[in-house]
N, C-alpha and C positions, 0 to 999 in steps of 0.2 A: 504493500500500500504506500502509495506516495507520502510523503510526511507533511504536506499540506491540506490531508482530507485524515480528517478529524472524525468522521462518523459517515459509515456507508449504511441506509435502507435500501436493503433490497426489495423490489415492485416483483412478485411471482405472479406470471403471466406464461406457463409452459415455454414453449419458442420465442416469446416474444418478452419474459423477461430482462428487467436492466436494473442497474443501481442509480441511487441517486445520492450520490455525492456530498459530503458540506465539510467546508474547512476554508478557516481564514487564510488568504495569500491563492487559495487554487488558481485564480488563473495567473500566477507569475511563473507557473511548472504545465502550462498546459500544452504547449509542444510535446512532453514527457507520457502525459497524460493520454492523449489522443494518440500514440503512437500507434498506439495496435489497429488503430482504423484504418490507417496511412500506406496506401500502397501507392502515392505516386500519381493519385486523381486530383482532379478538378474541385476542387473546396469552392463553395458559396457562404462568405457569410453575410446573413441580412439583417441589417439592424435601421438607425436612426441617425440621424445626422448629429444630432447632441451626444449621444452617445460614442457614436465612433470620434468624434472631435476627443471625449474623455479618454477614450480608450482604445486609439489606434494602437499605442503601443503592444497591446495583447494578438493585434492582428500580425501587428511587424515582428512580434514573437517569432510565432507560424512560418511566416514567411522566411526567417534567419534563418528555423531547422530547417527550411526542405519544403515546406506543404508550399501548393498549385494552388495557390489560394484569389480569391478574389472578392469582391465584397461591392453587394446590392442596397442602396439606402431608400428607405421608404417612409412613407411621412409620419408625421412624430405623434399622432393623435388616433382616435380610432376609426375617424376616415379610411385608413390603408388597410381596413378589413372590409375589405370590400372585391367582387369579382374581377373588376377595371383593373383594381391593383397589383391583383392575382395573375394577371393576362400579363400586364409586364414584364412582373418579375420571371416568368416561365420563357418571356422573349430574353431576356435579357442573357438568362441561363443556357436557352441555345445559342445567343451571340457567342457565351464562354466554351463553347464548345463540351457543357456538360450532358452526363451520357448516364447510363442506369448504375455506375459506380462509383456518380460524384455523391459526395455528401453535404450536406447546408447546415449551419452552424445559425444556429437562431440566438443572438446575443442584443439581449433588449427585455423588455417587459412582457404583460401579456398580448398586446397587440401583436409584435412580433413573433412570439409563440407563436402563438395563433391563425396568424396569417404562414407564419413559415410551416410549419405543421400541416398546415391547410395545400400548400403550394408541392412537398415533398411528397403526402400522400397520393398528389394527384397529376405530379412530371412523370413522364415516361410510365407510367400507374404504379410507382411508388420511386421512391429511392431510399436512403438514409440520411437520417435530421440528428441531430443532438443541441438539449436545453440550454443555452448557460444565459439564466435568469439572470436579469439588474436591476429585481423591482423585487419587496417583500413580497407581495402580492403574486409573482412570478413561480420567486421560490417556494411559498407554502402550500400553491392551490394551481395557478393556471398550466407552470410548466409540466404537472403530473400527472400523468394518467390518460396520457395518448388524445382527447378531445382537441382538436382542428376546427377551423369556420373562418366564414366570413360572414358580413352582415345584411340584411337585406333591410329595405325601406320599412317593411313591416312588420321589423323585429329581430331582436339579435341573435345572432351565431344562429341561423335558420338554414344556412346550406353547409357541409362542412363532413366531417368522418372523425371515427375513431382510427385513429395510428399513431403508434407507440415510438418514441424517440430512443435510440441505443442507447443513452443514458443521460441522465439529468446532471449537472456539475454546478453545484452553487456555492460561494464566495460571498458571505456575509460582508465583506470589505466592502463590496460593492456600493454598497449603502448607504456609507459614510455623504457620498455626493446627494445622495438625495433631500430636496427638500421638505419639510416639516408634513405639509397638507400631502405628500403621494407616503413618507413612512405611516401618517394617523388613516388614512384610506387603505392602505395593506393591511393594516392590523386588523382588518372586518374578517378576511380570512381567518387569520388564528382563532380571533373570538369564535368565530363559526364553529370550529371543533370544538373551540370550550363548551359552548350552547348544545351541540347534537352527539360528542361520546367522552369527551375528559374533562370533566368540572376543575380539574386541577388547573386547566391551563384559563380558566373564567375565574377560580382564584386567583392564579399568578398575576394576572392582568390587573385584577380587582385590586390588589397588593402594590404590584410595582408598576403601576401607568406608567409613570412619570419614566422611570428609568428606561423600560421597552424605548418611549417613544423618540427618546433622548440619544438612543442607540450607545450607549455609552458600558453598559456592562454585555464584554462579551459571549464570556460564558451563557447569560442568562438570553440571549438573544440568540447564540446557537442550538440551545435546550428547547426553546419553544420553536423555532423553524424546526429543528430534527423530530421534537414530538406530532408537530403539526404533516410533517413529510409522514411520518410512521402512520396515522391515521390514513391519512388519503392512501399510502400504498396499500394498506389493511384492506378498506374499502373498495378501490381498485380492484386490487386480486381477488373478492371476491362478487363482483358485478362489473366487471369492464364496459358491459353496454347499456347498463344503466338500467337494466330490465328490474331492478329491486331497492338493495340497500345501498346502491350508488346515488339514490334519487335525493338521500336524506343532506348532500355536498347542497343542494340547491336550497338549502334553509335560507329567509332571506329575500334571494335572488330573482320569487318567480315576482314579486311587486315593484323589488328594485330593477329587473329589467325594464317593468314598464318605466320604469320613470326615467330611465334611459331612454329609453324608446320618444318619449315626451319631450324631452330636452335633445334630442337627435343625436345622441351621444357626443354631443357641448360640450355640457355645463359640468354635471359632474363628474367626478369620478367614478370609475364602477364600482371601487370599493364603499367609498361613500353614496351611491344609491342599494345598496346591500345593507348598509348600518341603516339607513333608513328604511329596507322592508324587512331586518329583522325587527326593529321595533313595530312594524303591523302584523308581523308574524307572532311575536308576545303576548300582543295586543288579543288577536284572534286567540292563542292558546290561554291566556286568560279568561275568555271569553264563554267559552267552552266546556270552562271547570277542568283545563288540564293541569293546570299551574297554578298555586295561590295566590292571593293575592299581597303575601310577602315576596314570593317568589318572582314574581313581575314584576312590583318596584324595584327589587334586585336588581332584577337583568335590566331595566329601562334604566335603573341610573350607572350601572357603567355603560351602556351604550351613549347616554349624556354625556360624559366624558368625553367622548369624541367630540373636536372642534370642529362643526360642521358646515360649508356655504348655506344658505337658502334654498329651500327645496323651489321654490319659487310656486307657480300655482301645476294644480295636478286634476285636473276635471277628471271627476268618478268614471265618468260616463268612457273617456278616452281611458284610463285606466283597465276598464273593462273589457275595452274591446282589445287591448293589445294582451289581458290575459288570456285569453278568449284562444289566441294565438298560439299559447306558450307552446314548448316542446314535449311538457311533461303533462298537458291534455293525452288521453288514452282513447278512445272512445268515446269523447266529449265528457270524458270524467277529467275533472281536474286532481291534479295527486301533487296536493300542496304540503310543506314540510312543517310542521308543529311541532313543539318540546313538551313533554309531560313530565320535565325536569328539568334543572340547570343542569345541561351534562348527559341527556339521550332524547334526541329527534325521534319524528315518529312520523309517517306518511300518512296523510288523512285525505280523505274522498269526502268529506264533510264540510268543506269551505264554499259558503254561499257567495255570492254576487254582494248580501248583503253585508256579510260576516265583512269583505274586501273594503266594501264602501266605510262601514264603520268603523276601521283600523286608519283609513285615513282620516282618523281627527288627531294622533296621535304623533303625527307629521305636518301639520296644518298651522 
């Protein structure tokens, strides 16, 4: 093991397993790293114009050992999830003369993921992708577990595949550049597993805001991404397509899409319209008698903690109709995520129209 990867989870996915990587410094050894992929192909990596200004040095790495490397920039927001952008980058790749045994190195947040994941799955009908996250958000939840997409007008991540990337590599350093509003929008993820399988990590939070947000203690900062990475590979390896207890990751997420969807994916963050529908998610499990009403104020006042923009306005009616949409409608049954704890989600077929409309007072 390299002596800059500090804790390896393994993701088991028969064939298609990988590790996911975390240790401070990883990408100063990532020529070392990435050896064994390296036969002498055509490298793509795709990132972000801000990003590769930080961090061309990691590309110029690559470049000293040996690797055929080249590098695709794409726009810095969640615009470039989108098919238009997708069609580029797929030209651009045949401009590089890449062929079924280039690889793409997705180095950026989740749009990058995402889009890159999305672009690898579907060049030449697949090729090889590998993670290396630069957003909390990246590392805890989006780079893991093989989900790709791009966005369509009427809703996000709606065309897209699962495929799995040869392995995740994350580098808490990374972080340090980041500012305030994208580290407190990351940390919706972690809280997420706090809320649906380790209460420990909804204490930790609950305990040491301040410090998490502050990025300043590193131990404790690579404890909760490596616990937060350990759940998601958990869950992963045991629903990859989401057909079950993979669906309980979308806690949250199906009310904060919409309001993504509302704001045209703007305004907020993703992570920050997620803290905003786990608090209508609470709200509804409150609602319902799943959770006390100790238990809600609980979880609504560390979700207050988060320093949040302005949801701005969110018409019921428009809300409904983009749930209407979601991905995790079955049969016109909606299969919405509820906690009947701090600390285990639950999937429920029991969420009205009205139940939805009501939780928006709680965001309001």
């Amino acid at each position: 093991m390299n002596s800059s990867i500090s804790q390896v989870v393994p993701l088991e996915l028969a064939e298609h397993s990988y590790d996911i990587s975390v240790g401070y410094g990883l990408r100063d050894n990532l020529a070392d790293i990435l050896a064994p992929w390296n036969q002498g192909q055509q490298w793509v990596v795709l990132t972000q114009q801000a990003i590769f200004e930080l961090y061309e040095p990691v590309i110029l790495q690559l470049k000293q050992a040996g690797y055929n490397i080249g590098t695709i920039i794409v726009p810095a927001d969640e615009s470039a999830k989108n098919i238009r952008h997708a069609e580029e980058v797929w030209t651009k790749m045949v401009e590089m003369g890449c062929d079924r045994s280039s690889i793409l190195l997705a180095l950026g947040g989740g749009v990058v993921g995402d889009l890159g994941g999305f672009v690898a799955a579907t060049y030449m009908r697949g090729i090889p992708f590998i993670q290396l996250p630069t957003t909390l958000l990246a590392m805890i939840d989006s780079a893991i577990g093989g989900k790709t997409a791009v966005n369509l007008a009427a809703g996000k991540n709606l065309v897209g595949a699962i495929y799995q990337p040869k392995a995740v590599l994350i580098d808490p350093g990374f972080l340090q550049t980041l500012p305030r509003r994208n580290v407190i929008s990351s940390l919706a993820e972690a809280i997420k597993y706090g809320f649906i399988r380790d209460q420990t990590i909804f204490d930790t939070m609950e305990a040491r805001y301040d410090d998490l947000v502050s990025l300043n203690d590193e131990a404790l900062l690579s404890d909760i991404i490596a616990k937060s990475c350990h759940i998601k590979a958990q869950i992963v390896s045991n629903d990859q397509f989401e057909n079950g207890e993979r669906r309980l990751l979308n806690y949250g997420h199906t009310i904060g899409h919409a309001f993504e969807t509302i704001q045209a994916y703007g305004g907020l963050y993703h992570g920050e319209a997620v803290l905003y529908g786990m608090k209508c998610a609470n709200f509804i499990s409150h609602k319902k008698g799943l959770i006390t009403l100790a238990q809600f104020e609980r979880a609504q006042n560390l979700l207050h903690r988060f320093d949040l923009p302005e949801l701005g306005p969110v018409p019921a009616e428009k809300v409904l109709e983009v749930v209407a949409h979601d991905k995790k409608n079955i049969n016109g049954t909606l299969n919405f995520i509820l906690i009947d704890d701090i600390g285990n989600g639950i999937v429920s077929t029991d969420v009205t129209a009205d139940d939805i409309v009501d939780s928006l007072q709680v965001v309001s």
